[in-house]
ZADREN-794926 format. One record per residue: residue number from 1; residue in three letters; y, z, x of N, C-alpha, C, CB in turn. Coordinates in steps of 0.02 Angstrom, whole numbers, plus 50000, padded with zeros to 5 digits. Atoms other than C-alpha are relative to their C-alpha. Glycine has a CB too. Example, Ala and Ser with C-alpha at 12.3 -4.5 7.8 and 13.67 -1.06 7.14 Angstrom:
BEGIN
+-----+------+-------+-------+-------+-------+-------+-------+-------+-------+-------+-------+-------+-------+
!  nr ! rest !   n_Y !   n_Z !   n_X !  ca_Y !  ca_Z !  ca_X !   c_Y !   c_Z !   c_X !  cb_Y !  cb_Z !  cb_X !
+-----+------+-------+-------+-------+-------+-------+-------+-------+-------+-------+-------+-------+-------+
!   1 !  ALA ! 49941 ! 50000 ! 50045 ! 49775 ! 50390 ! 50615 ! 50060 ! 50000 ! 50045 ! 50001 ! 50062 ! 49950 !
!   2 !  SER ! 49941 ! 49997 ! 49958 ! 49947 ! 50357 ! 50684 ! 50055 ! 50037 ! 49961 ! 50023 ! 49929 ! 50020 !
+-----+------+-------+-------+-------+-------+-------+-------+-------+-------+-------+-------+-------+-------+
***
This chain:
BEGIN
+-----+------+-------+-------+-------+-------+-------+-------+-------+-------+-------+-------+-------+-------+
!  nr ! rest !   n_Y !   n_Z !   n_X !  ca_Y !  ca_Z !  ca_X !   c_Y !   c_Z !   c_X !  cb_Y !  cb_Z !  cb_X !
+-----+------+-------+-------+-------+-------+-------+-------+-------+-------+-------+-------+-------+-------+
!   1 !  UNK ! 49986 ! 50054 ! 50047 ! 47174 ! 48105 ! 42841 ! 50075 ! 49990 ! 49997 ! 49972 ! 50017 ! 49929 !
!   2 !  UNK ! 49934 ! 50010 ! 49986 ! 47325 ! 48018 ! 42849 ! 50038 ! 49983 ! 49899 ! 50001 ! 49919 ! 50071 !
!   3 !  UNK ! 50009 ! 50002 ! 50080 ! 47409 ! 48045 ! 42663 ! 50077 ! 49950 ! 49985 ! 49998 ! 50100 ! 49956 !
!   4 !  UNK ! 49948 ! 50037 ! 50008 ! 47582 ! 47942 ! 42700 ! 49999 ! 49940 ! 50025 ! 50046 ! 50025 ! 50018 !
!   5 !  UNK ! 50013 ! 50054 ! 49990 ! 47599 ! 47765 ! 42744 ! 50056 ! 49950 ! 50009 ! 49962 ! 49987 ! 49958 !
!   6 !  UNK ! 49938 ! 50042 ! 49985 ! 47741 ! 47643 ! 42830 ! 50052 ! 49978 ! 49941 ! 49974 ! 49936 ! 50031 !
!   7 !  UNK ! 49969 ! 50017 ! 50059 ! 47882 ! 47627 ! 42686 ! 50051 ! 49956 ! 50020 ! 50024 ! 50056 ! 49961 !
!   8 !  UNK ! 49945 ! 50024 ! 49986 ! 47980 ! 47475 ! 42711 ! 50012 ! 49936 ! 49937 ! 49997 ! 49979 ! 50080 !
!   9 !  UNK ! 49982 ! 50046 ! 50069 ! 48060 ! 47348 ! 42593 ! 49978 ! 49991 ! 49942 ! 50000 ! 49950 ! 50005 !
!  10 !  UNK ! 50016 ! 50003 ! 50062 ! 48031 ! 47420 ! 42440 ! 49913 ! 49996 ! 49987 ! 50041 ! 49939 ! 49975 !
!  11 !  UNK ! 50088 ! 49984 ! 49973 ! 47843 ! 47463 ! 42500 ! 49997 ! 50101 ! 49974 ! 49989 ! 49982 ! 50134 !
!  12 !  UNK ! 50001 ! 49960 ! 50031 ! 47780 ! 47622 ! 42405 ! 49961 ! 50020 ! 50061 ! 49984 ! 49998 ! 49932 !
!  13 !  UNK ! 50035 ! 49987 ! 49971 ! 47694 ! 47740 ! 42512 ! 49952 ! 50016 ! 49977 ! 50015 ! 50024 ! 50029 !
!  14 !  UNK ! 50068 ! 49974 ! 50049 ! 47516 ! 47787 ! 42479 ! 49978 ! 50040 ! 49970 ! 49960 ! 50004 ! 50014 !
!  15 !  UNK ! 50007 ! 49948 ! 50034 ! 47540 ! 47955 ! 42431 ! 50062 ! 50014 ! 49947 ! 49989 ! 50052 ! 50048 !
!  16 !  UNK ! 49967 ! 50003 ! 50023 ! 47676 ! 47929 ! 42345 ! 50043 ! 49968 ! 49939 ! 50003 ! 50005 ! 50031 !
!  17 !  UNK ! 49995 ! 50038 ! 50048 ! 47774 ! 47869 ! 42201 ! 49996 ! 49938 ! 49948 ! 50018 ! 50007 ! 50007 !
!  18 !  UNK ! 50045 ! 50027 ! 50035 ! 47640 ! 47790 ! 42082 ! 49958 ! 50051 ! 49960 ! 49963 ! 49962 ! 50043 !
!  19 !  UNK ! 50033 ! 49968 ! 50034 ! 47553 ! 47858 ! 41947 ! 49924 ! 49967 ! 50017 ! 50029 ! 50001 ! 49931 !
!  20 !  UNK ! 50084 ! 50026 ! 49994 ! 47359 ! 47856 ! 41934 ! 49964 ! 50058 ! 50040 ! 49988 ! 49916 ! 50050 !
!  21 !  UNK ! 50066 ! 49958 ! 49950 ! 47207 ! 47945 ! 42020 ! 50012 ! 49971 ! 50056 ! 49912 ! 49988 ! 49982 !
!  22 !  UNK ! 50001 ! 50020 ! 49906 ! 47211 ! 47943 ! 42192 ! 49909 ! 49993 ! 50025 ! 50047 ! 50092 ! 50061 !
!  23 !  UNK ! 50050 ! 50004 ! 49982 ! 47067 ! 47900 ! 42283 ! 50014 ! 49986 ! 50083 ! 49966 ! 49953 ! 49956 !
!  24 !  UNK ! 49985 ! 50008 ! 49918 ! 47034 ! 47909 ! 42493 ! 49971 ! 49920 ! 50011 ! 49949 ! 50069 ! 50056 !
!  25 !  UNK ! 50033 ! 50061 ! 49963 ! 46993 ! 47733 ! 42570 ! 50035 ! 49997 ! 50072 ! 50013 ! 49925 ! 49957 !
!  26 !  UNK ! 49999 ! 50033 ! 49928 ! 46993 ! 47660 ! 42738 ! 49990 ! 49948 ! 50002 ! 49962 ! 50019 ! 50045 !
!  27 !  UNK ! 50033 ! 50069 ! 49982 ! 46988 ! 47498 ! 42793 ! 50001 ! 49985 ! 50036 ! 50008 ! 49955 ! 49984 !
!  28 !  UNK ! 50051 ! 50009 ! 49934 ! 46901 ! 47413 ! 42939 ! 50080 ! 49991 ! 50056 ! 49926 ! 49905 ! 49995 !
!  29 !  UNK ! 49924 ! 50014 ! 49946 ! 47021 ! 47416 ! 43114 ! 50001 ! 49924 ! 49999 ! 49995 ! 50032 ! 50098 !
!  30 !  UNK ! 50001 ! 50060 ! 49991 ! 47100 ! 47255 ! 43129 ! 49962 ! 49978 ! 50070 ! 50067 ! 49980 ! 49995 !
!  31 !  UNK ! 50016 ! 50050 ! 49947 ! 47019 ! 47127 ! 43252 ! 50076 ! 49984 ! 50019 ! 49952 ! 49931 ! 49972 !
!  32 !  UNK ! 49946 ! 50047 ! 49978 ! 47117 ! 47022 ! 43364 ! 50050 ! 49950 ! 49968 ! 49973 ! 49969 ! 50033 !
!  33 !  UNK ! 49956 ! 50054 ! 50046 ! 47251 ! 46923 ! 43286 ! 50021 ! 50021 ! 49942 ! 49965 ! 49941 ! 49981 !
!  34 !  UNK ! 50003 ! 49964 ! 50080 ! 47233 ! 47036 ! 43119 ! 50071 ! 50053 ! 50019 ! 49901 ! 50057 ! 49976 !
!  35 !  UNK ! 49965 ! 49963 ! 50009 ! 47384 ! 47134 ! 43053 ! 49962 ! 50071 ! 50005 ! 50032 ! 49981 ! 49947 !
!  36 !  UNK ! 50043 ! 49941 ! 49990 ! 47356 ! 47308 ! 43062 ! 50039 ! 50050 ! 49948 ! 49995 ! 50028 ! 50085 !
!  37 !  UNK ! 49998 ! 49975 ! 50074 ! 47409 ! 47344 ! 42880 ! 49999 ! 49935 ! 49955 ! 50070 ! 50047 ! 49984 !
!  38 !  UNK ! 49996 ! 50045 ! 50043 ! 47358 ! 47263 ! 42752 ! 50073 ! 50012 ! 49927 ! 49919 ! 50002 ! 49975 !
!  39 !  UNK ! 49946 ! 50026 ! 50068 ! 47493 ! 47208 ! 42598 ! 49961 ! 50016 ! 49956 ! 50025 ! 49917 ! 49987 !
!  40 !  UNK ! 50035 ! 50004 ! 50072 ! 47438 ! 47244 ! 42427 ! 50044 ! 50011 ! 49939 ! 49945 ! 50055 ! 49996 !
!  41 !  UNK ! 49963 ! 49988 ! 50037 ! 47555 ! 47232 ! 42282 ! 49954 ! 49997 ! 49929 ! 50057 ! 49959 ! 50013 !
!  42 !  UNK ! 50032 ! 50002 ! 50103 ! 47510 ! 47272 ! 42082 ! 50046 ! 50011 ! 49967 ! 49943 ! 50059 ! 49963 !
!  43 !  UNK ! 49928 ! 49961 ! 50060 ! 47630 ! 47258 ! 41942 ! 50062 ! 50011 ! 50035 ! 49983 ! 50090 ! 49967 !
!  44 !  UNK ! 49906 ! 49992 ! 49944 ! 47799 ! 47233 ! 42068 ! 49977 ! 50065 ! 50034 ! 50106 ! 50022 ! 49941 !
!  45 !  UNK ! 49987 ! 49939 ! 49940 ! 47733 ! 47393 ! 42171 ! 49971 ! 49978 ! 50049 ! 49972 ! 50074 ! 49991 !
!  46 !  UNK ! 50050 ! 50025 ! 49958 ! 47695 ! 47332 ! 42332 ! 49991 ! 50066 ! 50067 ! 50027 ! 49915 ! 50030 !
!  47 !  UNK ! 50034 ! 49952 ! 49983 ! 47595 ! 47436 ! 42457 ! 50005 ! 49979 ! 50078 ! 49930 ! 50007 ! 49961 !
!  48 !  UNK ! 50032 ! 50008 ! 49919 ! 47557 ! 47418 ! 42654 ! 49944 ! 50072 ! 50010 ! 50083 ! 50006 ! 50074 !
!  49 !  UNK ! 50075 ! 49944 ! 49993 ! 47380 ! 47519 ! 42691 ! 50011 ! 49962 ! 50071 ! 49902 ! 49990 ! 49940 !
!  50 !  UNK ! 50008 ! 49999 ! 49921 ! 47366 ! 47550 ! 42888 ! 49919 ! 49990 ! 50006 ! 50030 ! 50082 ! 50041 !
!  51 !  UNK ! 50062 ! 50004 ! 50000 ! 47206 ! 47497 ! 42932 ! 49975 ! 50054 ! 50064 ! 49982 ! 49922 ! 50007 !
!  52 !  UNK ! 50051 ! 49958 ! 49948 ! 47069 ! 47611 ! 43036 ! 50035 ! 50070 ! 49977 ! 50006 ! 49977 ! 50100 !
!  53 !  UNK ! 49980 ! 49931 ! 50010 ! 47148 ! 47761 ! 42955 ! 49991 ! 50034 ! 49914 ! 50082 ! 50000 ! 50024 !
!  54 !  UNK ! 50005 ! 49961 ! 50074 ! 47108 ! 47869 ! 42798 ! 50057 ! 50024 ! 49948 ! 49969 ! 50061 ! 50014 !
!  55 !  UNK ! 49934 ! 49967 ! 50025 ! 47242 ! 47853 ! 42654 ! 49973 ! 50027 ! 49951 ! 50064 ! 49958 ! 49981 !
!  56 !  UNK ! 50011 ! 50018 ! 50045 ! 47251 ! 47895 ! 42486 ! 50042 ! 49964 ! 49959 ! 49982 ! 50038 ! 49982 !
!  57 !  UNK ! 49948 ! 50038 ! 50068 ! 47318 ! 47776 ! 42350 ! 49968 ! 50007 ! 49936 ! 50012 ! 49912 ! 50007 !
!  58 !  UNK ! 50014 ! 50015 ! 50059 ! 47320 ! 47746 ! 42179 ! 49934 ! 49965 ! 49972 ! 50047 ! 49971 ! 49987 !
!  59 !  UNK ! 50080 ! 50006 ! 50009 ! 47125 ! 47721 ! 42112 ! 50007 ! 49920 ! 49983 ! 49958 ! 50056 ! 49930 !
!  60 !  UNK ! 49994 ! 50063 ! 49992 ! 47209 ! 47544 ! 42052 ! 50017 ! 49956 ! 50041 ! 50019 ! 49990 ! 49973 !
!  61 !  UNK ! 49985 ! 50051 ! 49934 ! 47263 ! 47490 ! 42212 ! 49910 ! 49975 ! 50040 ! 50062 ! 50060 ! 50075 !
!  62 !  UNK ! 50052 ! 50020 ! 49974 ! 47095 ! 47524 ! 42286 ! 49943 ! 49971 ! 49966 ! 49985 ! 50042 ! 50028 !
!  63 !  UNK ! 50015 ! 50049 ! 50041 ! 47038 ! 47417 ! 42141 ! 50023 ! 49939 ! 50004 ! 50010 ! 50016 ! 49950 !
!  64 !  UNK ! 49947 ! 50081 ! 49997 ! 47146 ! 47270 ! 42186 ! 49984 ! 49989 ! 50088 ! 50120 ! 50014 ! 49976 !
!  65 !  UNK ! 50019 ! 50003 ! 49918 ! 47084 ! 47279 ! 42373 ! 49900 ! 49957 ! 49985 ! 50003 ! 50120 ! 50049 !
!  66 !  UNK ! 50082 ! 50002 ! 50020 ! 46895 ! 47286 ! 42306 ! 50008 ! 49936 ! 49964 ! 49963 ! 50070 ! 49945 !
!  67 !  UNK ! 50007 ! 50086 ! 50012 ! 46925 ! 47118 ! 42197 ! 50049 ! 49968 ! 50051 ! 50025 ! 49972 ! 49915 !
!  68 !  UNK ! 49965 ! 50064 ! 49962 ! 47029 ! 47040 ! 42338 ! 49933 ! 50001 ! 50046 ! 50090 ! 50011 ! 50046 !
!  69 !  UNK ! 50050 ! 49970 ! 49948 ! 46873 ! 47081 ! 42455 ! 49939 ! 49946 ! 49958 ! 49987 ! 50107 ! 50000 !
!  70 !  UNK ! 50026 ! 50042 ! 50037 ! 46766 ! 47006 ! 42319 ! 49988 ! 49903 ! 49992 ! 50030 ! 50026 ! 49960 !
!  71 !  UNK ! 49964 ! 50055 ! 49969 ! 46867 ! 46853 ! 42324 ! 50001 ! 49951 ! 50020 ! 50016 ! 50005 ! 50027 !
!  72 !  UNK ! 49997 ! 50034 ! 49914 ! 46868 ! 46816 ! 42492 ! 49912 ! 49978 ! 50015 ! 50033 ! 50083 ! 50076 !
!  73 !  UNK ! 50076 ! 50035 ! 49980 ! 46670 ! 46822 ! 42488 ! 49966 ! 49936 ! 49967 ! 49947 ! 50052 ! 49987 !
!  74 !  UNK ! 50017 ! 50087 ! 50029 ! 46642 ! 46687 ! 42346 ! 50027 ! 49951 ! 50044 ! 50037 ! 49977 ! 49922 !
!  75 !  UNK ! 49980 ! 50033 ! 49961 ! 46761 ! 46620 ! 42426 ! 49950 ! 49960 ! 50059 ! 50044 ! 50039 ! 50018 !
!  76 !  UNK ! 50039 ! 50006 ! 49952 ! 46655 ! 46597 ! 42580 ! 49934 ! 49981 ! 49983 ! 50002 ! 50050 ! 50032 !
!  77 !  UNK ! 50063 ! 50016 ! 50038 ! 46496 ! 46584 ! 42498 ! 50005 ! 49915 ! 49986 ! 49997 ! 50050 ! 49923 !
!  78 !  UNK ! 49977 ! 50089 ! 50044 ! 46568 ! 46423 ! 42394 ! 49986 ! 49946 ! 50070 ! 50122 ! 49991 ! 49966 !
!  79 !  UNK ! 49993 ! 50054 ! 49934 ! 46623 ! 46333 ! 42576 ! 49918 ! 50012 ! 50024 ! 50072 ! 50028 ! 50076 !
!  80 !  UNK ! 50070 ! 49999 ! 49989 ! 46449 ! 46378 ! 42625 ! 49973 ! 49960 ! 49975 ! 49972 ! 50046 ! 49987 !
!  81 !  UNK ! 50034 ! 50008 ! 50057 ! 46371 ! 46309 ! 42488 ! 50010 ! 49915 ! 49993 ! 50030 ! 50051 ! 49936 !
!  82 !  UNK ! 49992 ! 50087 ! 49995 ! 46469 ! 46140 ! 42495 ! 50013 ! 49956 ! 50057 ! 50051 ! 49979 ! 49964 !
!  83 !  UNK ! 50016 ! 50038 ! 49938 ! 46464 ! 46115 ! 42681 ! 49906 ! 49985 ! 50004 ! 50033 ! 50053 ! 50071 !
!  84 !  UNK ! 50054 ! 50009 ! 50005 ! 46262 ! 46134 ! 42639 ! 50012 ! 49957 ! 49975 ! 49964 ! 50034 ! 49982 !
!  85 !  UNK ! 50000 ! 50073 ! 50050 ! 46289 ! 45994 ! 42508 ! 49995 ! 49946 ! 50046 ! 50073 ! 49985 ! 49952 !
!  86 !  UNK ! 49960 ! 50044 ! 49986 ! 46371 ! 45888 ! 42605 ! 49968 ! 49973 ! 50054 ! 50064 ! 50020 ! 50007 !
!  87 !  UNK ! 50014 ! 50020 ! 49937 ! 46260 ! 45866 ! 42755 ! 49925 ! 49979 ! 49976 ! 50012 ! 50059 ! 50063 !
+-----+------+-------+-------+-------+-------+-------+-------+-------+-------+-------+-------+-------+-------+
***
């Protein structure tokens, strides 16, 4: 498990200075074209998570991943929903 995480411009690392419960996540390897860390800022701390690798962060980061994830699927759902309409 990888417990540190790229620290650059004012980018917290994942094991590191933040309060909170830690919790392990992973997230999926990027595809083609996909960064291969995701961004995640909360409250001015912003984050970079390496994807395809096991960190830990702060239990509210991987709460702010889980509703961006959320999101993204209404999101998708919705366009679904009103390209059905529409035809």
């Amino acid at each position: 498990m990888e417990d540190t995480e790229k620290k650059t411009g004012g980018a917290e690392s994942a094991s590191g200075g933040a309060k909170g419960k830690k919790v392990k996540i992973t997230l999926p390897r990027a595809r083609s074209g996909e960064d291969k860390e995701v961004f995640v800022g909360v409250n001015g701390v912003n984050y970079l998570i390496p994807r395809g690798k096991e960190v830990e962060v702060p239990d509210y980061v991987a709460e702010e991943i889980r509703r961006a994830e959320a999101a993204e699927a209404y999101m998708d759902d919705e366009k679904d929903r009103l390209r059905a309409k529409g035809q």
